[in-house]
PLY file of the C-alpha trace (Angstrom):
ply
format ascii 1.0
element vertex 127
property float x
property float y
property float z
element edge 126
property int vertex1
property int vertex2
end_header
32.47 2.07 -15.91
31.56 -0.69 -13.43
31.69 1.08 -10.58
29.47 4.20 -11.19
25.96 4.62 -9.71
23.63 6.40 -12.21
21.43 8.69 -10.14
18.51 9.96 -11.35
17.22 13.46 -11.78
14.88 13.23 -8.49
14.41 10.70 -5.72
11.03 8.94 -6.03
9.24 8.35 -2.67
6.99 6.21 -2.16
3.82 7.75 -1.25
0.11 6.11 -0.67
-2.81 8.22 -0.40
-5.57 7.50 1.84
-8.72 8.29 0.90
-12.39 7.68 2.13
-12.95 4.59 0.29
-9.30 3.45 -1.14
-5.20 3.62 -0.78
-4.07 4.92 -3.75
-0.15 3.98 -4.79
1.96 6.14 -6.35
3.83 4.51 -9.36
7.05 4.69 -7.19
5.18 2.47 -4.74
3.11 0.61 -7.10
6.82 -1.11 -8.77
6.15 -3.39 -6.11
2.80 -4.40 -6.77
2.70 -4.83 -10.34
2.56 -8.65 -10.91
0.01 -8.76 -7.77
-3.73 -10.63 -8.73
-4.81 -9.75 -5.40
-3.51 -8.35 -2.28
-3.67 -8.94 1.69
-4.45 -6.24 3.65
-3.15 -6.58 7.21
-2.42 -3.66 9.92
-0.51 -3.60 13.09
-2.12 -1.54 15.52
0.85 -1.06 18.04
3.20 -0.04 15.43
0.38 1.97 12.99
1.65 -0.10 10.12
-0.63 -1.34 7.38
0.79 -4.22 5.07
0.03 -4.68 1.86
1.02 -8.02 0.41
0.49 -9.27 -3.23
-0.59 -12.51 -4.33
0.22 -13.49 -7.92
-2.03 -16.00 -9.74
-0.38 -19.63 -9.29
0.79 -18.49 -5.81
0.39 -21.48 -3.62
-0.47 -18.61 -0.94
-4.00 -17.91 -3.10
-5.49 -21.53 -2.66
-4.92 -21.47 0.99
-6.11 -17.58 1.54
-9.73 -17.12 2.34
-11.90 -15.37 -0.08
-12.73 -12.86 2.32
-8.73 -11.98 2.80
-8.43 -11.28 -0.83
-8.35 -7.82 -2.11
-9.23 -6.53 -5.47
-5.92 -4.28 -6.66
-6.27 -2.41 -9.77
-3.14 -1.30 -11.64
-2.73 1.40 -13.69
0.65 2.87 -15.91
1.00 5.33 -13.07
-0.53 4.07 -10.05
-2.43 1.49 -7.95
-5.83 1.12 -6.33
-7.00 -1.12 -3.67
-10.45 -0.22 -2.61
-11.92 -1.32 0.73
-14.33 1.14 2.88
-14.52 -1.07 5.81
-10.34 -1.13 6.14
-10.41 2.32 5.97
-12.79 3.15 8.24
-10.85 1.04 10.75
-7.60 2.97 9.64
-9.62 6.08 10.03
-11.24 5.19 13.84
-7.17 3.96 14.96
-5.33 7.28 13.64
-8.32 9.84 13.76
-9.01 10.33 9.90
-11.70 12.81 9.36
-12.31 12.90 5.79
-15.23 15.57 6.09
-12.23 18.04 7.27
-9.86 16.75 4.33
-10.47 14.43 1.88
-7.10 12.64 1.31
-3.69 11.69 3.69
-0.55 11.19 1.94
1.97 8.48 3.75
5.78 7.57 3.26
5.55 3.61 2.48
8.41 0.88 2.21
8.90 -2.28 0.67
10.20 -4.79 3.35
11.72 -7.90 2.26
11.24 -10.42 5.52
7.28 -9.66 4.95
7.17 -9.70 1.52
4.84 -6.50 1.48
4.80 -3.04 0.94
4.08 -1.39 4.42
2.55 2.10 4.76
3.67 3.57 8.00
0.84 5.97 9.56
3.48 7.59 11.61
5.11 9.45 8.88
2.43 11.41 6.99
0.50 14.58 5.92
-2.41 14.83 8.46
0 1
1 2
2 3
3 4
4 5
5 6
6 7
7 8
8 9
9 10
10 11
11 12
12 13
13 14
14 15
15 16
16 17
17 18
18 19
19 20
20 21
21 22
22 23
23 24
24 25
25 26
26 27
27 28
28 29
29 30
30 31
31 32
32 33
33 34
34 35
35 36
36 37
37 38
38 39
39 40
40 41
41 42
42 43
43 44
44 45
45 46
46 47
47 48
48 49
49 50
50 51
51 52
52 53
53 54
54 55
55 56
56 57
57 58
58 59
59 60
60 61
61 62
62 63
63 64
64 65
65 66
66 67
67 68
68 69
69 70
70 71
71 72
72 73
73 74
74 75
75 76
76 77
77 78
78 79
79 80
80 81
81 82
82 83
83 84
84 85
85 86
86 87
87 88
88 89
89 90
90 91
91 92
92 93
93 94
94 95
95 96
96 97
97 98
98 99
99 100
100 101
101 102
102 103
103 104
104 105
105 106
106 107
107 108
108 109
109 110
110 111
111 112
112 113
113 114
114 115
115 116
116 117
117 118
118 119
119 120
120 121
121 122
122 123
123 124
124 125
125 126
């Protein structure tokens, strides 16, 4: 029985959803998060990419991050929040957001091992 693969009923993507004030994770996405005390947010312009990275208390990483890098994450049973209105305003200004027209984007994200974050790629979404 070694050598099966159990698929599951559905394929779980993971999705954030941008909204005016926050990125909200979907569970799928928020697996990757869960142990996280705070996050970095970081974005690559050239790419659209925006990296989420989590920091977990007793991470030598926290004592050496400035307290203006560190993002509040809250985690829920079936989803994440990270809530930052300046970041997405930025987000909003680089892709041409216009949350008076709709009030949420939905975007594939990826976790991606040689950062160590979860990265939301702007390219593929609902806009």
């Amino acid at each position: 029985m070694k050598n099966f693969e159990w698929i599951s009923r559905k394929k779980v993507d993971e999705i954030a959803t941008i909204y005016d004030s926050n990125i909200t994770l979907n569970k799928s996405a928020t697996t990757y998060l869960e142990k996280a005390y705070i996050v970095l947010l970081g974005i690559d312009k050239e790419r659209k990419l925006i990296a989420i990275k989590p920091i977990r208390k007793g991470d030598t990483e926290l004592e050496y991050t400035p307290k203006e890098q560190r993002h509040n994450i809250t985690i829920k049973s079936s989803y994440s929040r990270i809530s930052n209105k300046r970041f997405i305003e930025e987000i909003a200004e680089m892709i041409d957001l216009n949350f008076e027209n709709n009030n949420y984007y939905k975007f594939s994200c990826y976790w991606s091992d040689s950062d160590q974050s979860l990265i939301i790629d702007l390219n593929k979404g609902e806009k």
